[in-house]
N, C-alpha and C positions, 0 to 999 in steps of 0.2 A: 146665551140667553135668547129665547124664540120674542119675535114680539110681531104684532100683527096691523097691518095696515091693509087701507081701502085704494085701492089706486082706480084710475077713470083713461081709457085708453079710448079716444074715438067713440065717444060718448059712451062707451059701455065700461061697467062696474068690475071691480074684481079685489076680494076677499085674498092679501097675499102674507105670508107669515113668512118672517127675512130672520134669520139666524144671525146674531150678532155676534161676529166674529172677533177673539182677543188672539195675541202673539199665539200665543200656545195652542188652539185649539186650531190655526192656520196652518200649524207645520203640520199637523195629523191628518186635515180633510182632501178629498177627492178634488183633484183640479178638475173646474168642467170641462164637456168635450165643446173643442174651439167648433166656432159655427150653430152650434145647435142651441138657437132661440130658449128661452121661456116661454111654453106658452099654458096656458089654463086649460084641464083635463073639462069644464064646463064655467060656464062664465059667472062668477062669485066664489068660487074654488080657487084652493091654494094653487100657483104656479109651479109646474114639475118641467126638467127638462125634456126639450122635446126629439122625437125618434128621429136621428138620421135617416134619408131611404138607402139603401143598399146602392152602390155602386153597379151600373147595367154593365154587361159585360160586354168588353169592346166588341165593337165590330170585325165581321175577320175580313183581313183582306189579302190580296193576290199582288202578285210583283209586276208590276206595272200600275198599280190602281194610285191615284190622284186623291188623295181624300183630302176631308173638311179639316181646316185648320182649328176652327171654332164651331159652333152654334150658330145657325143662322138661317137663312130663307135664299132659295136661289134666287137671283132676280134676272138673269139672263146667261143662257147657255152657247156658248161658243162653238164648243167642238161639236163634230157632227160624224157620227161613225163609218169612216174609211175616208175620215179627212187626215194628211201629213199635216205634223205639227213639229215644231223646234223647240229646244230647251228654253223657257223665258218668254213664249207664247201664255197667252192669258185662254183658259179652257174654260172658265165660268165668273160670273160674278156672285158674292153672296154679301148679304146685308144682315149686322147685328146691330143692334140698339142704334139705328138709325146712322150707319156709317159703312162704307159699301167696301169692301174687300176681295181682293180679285184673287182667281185660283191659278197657279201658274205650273206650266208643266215643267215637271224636273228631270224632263227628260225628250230626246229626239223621237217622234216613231209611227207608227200610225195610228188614231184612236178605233180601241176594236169594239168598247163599250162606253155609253154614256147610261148612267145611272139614275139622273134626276133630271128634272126640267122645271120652269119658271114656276116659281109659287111656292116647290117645296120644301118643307120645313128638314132641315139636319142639324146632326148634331157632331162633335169635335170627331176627327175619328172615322167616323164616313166614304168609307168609299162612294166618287163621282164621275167617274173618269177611269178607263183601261186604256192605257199606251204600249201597245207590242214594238 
């Protein structure tokens, strides 16, 4: 049975129609896709789920490259190109949601490329750092 309610989200209005759900008609329906919001197609409009984005396609990376473990912002860069560095040296700092995460080399060697510098934004996956 459709039945239709007003809901008020952050001062704004919205017109939504909630499908009441019995045993039987639960075993038959679409589970929704995990993550994706409700949101309204315009505001006083029923709520339809909303569009995942597409997945960006990884970044490619080379054998030696250090990449981002997460999301985040550099906030200070270490290595410096034709500097030696050791397994468990720290080659960058990056910062998410306010908590600062160091990059650490996985390996011995010399750094032949550095990728980013203080400020920039990256994302999981990133190459930051080439260690030959």
């Amino acid at each position: 049975m459709l039945r239709r309610f007003r809901v008020t989200v952050n001062a704004r209005e919205y017109d939504v129609t909630v499908e009441e759900m019995t045993e039987s008609s639960m075993a038959s329906a679409t589970p929704p896709v995990q993550g994706a919001p409700a949101v309204p197609a315009t505001p006083g409009a029923p709520l339809r789920p909303a569009t995942l984005p597409a997945s960006a396609p990884a970044p490619s990376t080379a054998d030696g490259d250090e990449v981002a473990q997460l999301s985040g912002v550099v906030v200070l860069v270490d290595a410096k190109v034709g500097q030696m560095v050791k397994q468990g040296d720290r080659l960058l700092l990056l910062e998410a949601m306010k908590m600062k995460t160091p990059v650490i080399a996985s390996r011995s060697g010399q750094v032949t490329r550095v990728l980013v510098q203080a400020g920039d934004a990256v994302e999981g996956g990133q190459p930051l750092v080439t260690i030959a």
